[in-house]
Each structure stands twice: as structure tokens, then as C-alpha cells.
N, C-alpha and C positions, 0 to 999 in steps of 0.2 A: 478644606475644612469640612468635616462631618454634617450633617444633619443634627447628631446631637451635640456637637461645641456649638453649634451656630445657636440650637433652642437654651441651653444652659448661658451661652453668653449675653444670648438677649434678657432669657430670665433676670440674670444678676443684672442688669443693665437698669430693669426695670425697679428692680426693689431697692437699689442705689439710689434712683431718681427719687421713690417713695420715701427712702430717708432719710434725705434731704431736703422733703416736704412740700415738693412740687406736685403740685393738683392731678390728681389720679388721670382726669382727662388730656392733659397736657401730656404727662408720662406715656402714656399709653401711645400718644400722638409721635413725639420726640421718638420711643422706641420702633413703632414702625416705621417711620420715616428710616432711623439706621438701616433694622433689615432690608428697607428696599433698598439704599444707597450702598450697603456697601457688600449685600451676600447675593443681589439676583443683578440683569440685564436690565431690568425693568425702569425706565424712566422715570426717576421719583416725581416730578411736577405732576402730570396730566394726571398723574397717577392717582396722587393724595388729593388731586381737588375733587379727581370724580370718587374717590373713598369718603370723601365731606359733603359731597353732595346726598351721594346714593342713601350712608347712614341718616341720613338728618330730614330726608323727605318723603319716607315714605307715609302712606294714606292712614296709615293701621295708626302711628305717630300722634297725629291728631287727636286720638282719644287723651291722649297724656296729661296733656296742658288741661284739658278740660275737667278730668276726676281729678288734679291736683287742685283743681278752682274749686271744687263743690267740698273738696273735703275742708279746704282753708276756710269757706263762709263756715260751715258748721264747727270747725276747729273753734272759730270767733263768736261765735255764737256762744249762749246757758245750756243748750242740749243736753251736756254731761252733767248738769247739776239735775236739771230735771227727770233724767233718764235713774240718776241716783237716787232721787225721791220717788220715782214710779215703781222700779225693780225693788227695790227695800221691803215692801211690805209683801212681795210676790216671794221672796226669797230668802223672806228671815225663818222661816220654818225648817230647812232645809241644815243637814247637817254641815257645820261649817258657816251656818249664818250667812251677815252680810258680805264676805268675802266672795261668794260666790256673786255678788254684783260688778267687781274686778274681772271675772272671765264674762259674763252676759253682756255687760255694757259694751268691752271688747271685740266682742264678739258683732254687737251692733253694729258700732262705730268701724269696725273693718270692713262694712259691708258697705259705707259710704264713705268711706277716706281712702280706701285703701297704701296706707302708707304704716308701717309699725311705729315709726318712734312716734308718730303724727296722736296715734289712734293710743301710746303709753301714754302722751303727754295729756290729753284732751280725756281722759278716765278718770287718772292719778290726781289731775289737779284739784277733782271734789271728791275721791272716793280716797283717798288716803289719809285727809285729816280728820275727816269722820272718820274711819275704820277705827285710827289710833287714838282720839278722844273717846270712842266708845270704849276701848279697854283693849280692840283684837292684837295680838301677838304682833310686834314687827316683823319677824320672820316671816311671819304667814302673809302678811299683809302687802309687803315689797315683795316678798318671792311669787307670790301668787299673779300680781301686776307687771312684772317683768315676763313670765309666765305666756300670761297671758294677750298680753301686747303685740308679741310675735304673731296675733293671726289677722294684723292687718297687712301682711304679704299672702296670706294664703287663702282667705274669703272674698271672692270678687265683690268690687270690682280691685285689682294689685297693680300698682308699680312696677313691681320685677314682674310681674306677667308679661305685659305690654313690653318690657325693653327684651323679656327673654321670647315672647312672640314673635317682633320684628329681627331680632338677630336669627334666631332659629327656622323662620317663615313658617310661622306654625300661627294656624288662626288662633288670634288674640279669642275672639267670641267663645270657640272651642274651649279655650283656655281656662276664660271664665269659670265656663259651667263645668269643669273636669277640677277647678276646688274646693265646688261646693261642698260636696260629701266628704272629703278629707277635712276639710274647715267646719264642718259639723259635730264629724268623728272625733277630732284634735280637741273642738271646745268640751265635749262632752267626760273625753279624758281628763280633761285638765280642773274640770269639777267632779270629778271621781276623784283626784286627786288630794285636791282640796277637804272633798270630807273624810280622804284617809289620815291626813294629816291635821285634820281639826281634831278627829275620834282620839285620835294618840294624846292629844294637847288639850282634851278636851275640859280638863280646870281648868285652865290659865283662858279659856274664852267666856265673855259673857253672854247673859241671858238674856235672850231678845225676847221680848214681852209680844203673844198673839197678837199680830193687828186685827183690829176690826175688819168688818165686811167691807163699810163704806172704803176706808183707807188702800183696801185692795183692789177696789174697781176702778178709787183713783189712779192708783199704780199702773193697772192694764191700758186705761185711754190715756196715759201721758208715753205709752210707749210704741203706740199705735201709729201716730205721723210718721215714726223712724221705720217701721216695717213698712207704712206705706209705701215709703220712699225707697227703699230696698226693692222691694216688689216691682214697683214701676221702671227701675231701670233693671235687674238683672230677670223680671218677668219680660222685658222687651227684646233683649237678647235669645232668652230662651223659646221665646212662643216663635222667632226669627222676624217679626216686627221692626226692628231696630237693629243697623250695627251696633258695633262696640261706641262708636263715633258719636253715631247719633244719640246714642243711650245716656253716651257722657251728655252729650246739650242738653237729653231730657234731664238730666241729674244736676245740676246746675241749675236751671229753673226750680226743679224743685225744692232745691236748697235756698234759695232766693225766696223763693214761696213759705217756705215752714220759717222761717226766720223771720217776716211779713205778716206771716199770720200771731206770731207770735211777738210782735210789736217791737224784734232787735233791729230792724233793715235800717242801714242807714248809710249817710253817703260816705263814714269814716269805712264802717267794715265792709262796704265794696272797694274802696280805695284799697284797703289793707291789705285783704282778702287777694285781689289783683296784685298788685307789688309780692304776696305772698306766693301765689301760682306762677308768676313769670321768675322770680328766683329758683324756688326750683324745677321748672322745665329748663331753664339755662345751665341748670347744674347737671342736669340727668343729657341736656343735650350734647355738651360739651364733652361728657363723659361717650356717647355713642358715637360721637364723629373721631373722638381718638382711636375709641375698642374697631370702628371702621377703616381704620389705616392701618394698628396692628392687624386686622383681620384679611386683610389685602396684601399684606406684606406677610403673614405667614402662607397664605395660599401659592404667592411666587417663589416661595420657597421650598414646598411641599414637603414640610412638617406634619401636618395633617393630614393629610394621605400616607406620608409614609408610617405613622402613629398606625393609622385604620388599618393599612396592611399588615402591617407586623400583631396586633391583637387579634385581626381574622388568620393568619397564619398560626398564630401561640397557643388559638383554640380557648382563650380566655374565653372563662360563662360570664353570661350577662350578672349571677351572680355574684362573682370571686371582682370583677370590675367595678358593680355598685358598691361593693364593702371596702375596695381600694381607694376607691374614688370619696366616699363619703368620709376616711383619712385624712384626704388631701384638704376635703374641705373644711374640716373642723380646724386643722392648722390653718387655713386662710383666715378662718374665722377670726384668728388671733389679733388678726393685724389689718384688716381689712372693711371695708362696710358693704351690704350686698348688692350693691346694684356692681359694686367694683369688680366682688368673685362675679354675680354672672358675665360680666362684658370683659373680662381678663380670663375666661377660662374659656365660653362657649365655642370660639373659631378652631379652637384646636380638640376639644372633647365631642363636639358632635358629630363631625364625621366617624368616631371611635363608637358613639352611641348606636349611628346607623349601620357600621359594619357589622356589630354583633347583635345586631336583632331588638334592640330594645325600641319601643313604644315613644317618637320626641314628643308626643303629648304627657303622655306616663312620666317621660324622666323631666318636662318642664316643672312638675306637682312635685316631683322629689328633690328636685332644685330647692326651690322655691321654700322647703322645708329645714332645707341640710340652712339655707339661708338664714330660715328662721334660727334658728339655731344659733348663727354667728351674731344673730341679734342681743343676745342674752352670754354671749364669752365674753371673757376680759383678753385682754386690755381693751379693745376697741370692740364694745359692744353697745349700741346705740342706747339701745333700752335701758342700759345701766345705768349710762349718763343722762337720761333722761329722768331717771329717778334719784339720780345724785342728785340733778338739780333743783329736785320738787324737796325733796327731804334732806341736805348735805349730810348725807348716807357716806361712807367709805366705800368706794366702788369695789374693791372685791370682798367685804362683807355682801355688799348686794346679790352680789354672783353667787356667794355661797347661798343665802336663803334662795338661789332661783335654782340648785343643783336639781332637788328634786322633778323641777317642770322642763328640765334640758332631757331627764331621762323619759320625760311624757313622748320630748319632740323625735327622740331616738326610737321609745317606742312604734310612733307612726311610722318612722320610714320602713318598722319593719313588717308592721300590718300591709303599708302602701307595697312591700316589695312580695309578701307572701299572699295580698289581692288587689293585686293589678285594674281589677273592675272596679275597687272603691273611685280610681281616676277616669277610666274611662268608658263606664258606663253610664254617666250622664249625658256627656257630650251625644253616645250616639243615638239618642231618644232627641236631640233637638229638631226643633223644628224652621225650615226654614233655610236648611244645608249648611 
């Protein structure tokens, strides 16, 4: 049997198993397990426990558990309501109003959750009934919020960072600091955005009355802890003070700390909070100890090599490949959740990345985007269902008020592919190696 019956059989094998609704981790698991059993030599036993070990232990890992903790007390925490009352009076001048509190808060809030539906849900739940008892457009208001949700994968500290660091062996820290400037660039889009499509609409939005001084100074110090707290962990990373690791423990206290100071701490939302972070690291784990046995079972097969040689042979440009490639992922998008595309795609696309020359920090940032991306398509788009269920919206009405910020997300990949430095010239200013 070929090379390519062997990858198409396993493919189908796998989207079979998805629908029929077994756990993308277990799939993943079940699938490599066949390729080793029944296309190589390779002993499947020793094989799969050292493929369950290797994925599930490495050092970089441990940041995981820990940003999924910090963002869960804040998740639990009033943060967003009060982050809502701060940014209001900073940003009702601004064309497009309050709406622009949907991308800033976002934007915050992915800078210490790093999870998107986490950072949709923990926005959405005070800035959408206000936006819509003020009067703002539902259009604007959900599309803006789906929008803008997507950039808690791509503002460190990220989820898919971390799982597409450890798969790809690509310093998670580097990683970090190589979204900041795209995560800066994408928010700033996405409120250019916002005031093009407020300016068009612009009867149908209300009149937000000047605030006073005082109301705006209060605005600035209630949003001061959240940049603290930003600061202290992705300034620790950057200054090279802190792993990723340690960054997350300092992030974690601090989250413990702002919540303390502000009188929420309690023994329910560390309990909660905890049970919160340990589900999903068991979900993201389970999902890397499968994507580690299919990734072991395509290497004994050598799929991936023979992929890499035949694209360094065909003379594929790293361009004509990124615009093929980001095809593929927009259909995955359809059906899939991100952490799923990165751990079902990377074993076999990165040796393809590195044969032609591209940048695996560079293409980690364009991941992670094409990602964001599948965040916001239907049918299985997180953030959609995350705002079905704050507002029981009709999920692809939602998708449609988010078209315009899917074209923001497209825009970026092609600013990130036509300057490559917006990814990686932060990283190489760090300090610290």
C-alpha cells in the first residue's frame, strides 16, 4: 500500500471516529495506535506508552495547568464588570462608542486568561447587556464580541501557544513575545473596524453623553490592576527573569492577590476555580498524549518526510504553501476546535514548514491566527456558542454579524505573511536567551 492510501485511510479512519463522537483525544489515540499495528514493524505497546509519556511530560507543560488557573480565578471573579465601568468613560468618545469596550476588554482579558471562548464568555457576560439596553445595534454588538474574543489565543500568555510550543519544540517564552505585536496590530484592526462600521450605521447608534473628568480618572485606576498584572508576568518573561513556568506561578498569585484586594477571595472560588483548571488541563492533556501516538505512528511510517521531500522537490514557495495551507485550515475550521487543528495537523505539516524555509516561530503566530479564525466559523465555532449562550442568538445569524472581523482575521495573516518581522522581531530583542 502506498504512502498516500496509508495517509487517506488513516485520515478517513479518523473523521469516522469524530463522527461518531468519540473524544478527539481518544481518536487521535485509537488512530495512531492502527497506523502502528497495522502499516509499520514497530511494536505498538512500548511504543504508545513511551508516545503517552514523552507528550504529557515535558517541563514547558507545566506552564499550562497554571495560566488555565489564573485565568479561571479571574474568569470568577467581577473583573469584567468592572473593567466595563473603567474603559466606558475612556472610550465613549471614540467613534463607535462603547463597542469598542468588546475589543479593549478582550484584549485585556487575553492577556491573562489566555483561552478565547474563556476571555468571549468572561467580556460578553457584562458588556452585551449593557451595549444592547443602551440601544447599540446587535449586529455590531455580537459581531464585534465574536470578533474580538479570538485574541485570547494570540495575546500571551495562549493555550495553543503552549500545546503548539511543546509539539513543535519551539520556545514557548519566544512564542509569547512573537504575539505580542500581531495581538496589538489584530486589536487595533478590529477597532478600525468597528468605527468603519459604526460611521456607516451611524443613526441607528446612540449618543453617549461626555463624561466628566472625575468619571475618567476613575475609569484609568480601575484598569490599572489588570495591566499590572499583565506586566508582571509577560514583563518577566520578556526582561528573561522568569520562565514561562514561573511566570504562570507568578500569574496565579497575582490573580489570587487582585481578587483579595478586592474583597472576592474565597474558599468557594478557589475550590471552583481549581476543579476549573484541572478539567481543562485533562482535556488539553488527553488531547496531546493521543496527537503523541498519532505523531509517532506517522513518523514510522514516514509520511512526513516523504510530504517534506516531495514539496522541496515540487519547488513549492513558502508562499503558494501558506495560501494552500490556510485552505485547508479554514475547512477544518468547519468541524473542528483549535487546539484539535493544531495537534491533528502539526506532526505532519511541520517537517513541510521546515523543508521550505519558513520561520517555526513565524508559522506558530500564523497558526494560531488561521486558529483564531476557526473560532468564529460555524458550525463548530466556539465563540459562537459562547454567545448563543449569553444571548440565545441563532448561531449562524451570529457568524454572519462576525463576517466582517473573519475578514480583519484574514487581513492579518496577510500583513503577518507580507512582514514577517511583525512575528519575529520581538522575540529577538528578548532578554535573557
Amino acid at each position: 500500500m502506498s504512502l498516500l492510501e496509508i495517509g487517506i485511510l488513516l485520515a478517513g479512519l479518523l473523521f469516522l471516529l469524530l463522527a461518531l463522537g468519540v473524544y478527539i483525544g481518544l481518536a487521535l489515540l485509537l488512530v495512531g495506535l492502527a497506523g502502528l499495528a497495522l502499516f509499520t514493524t514497530a511494536p505498538p505497546g512500548p511504543n504508545v506508552a513511551t508516545a503517552l509519556w514523552t507528550s504529557t511530560s515535558g517541563w514547558s507543560l507545566a506552564a499550562l495547568p497554571l495560566f488555565v488557573w489564573m485565568g479561571e480565578v479571574l474568569y470568577r471573579s467581577r473583573l469584567a464588570q468592572s473593567l466595563f465601568q473603567g474603559l466606558a468613560p475612556l472610550l465613549a468618545r471614540l467613534p463607535g462608542g462603547l463597542l469598542h469596550v468588546n475589543v479593549v476588554a478582550s484584549a485585556l482579558f487575553a492577556a491573562v486568561i489566555g483561552s478565547s471562548a474563556a476571555t468571549t464568555a468572561t467580556v460578553g457576560r457584562f458588556t452585551l447587556p449593557e451595549l444592547l439596553r443602551r440601544g447599540y445595534p446587535k449586529p455590531l454588538a455580537l459581531g464585534s464580541l465574536a470578533g474580538a474574543g479570538t485574541l485570547g489565543f494570540l495575546i500571551p500568555p495562549s493555550v495553543i501557544m503552549i500545546v503548539y510550543g511543546v509539539m513543535a519544540e519551539v520556545s514557548v517564552a519566544r512564542l509569547f513575545m512573537a504575539g505580542v505585536v500581531p495581538g496589538v496590530l489584530l486589536a487595533l484592526l478590529l477597532m478600525l473596524t468597528v468605527a468603519l462600521l459604526a460611521f456607516f450605521q451611524r443613526h441607528r447608534l446612540p449618543q453617549e453623553p461626555p463624561p466628566p473628568f472625575g468619571e475618567v480618572l476613575r475609569g484609568s485606576l480601575a484598569v490599572l490592576p489588570v495591566f499590572f498584572l499583565i506586566l508582571l508576568v509577560l514583563g518577566s518573561i520578556y526582561l528573561g527573569v522568569a520562565t514561562p513556568t514561573e511566570a504562570a506561578a507568578i500569574g496565579v498569585v497575582g490573580a489570587f492577590g487582585l481578587t483579595a484586594l478586592r474583597g472576592e477571595l474565597s474558599l468557594a472560588l478557589f475550590r471552583e476555580s481549581l476543579l476549573g483548571a484541572v478539567r481543562t488541563t485533562s482535556m488539553i492533556g488527553l488531547i496531546l498524549a493521543g496527537a503523541g501516538v498519532l505523531t509517532l505512528a506517522m513518523g514510522f511510517t514516514g509520511i512526513p518526510r516523504a510530504l517534506a521531500a516531495w514539496a522541496a522537490e515540487a519547488g513549492i514557495t513558502p508562499l503558494l504553501f501558506v495560501l494552500l495551507l490556510s485552505l485547508v485550515y479554514v475547512v477544518l475550521g468547519w468541524f473542528l476546535d483549535g487546539i484539535s487543528i493544531v495537534v491533528l495537523t502539526i506532526s505532519v505539516i511541520l517537517p513541510v514548514v521546515k523543508a521550505i524555509g519558513l520561520d517555526p516561530l513565524w508559522f506558530g503566530v500564523y497558526l494560531v491566527i488561521m486558529v483564531e479564525l476557526a473560532q468564529i466559523t460555524p458550525p463548530v465555532g466556539f465563540n459562537l456558542f459562547v454567545i448563543q449562550s449569553l444571548t440565545g442568538e441563532d448561531l449562524f445569524r451570529i457568524a454572519r454579524y462576525s463576517l466582517p472581523f473573519m475578514g480583519v482575521l484574514l487581513l492579518m495573516v496577510v500583513l503577518l505573511v507580507a512582514f514577517p518581522g511583525l512575528a519575529t522581531w520581538l522575540p529577538r530583542t528578548m532578554t535573557g536567551g
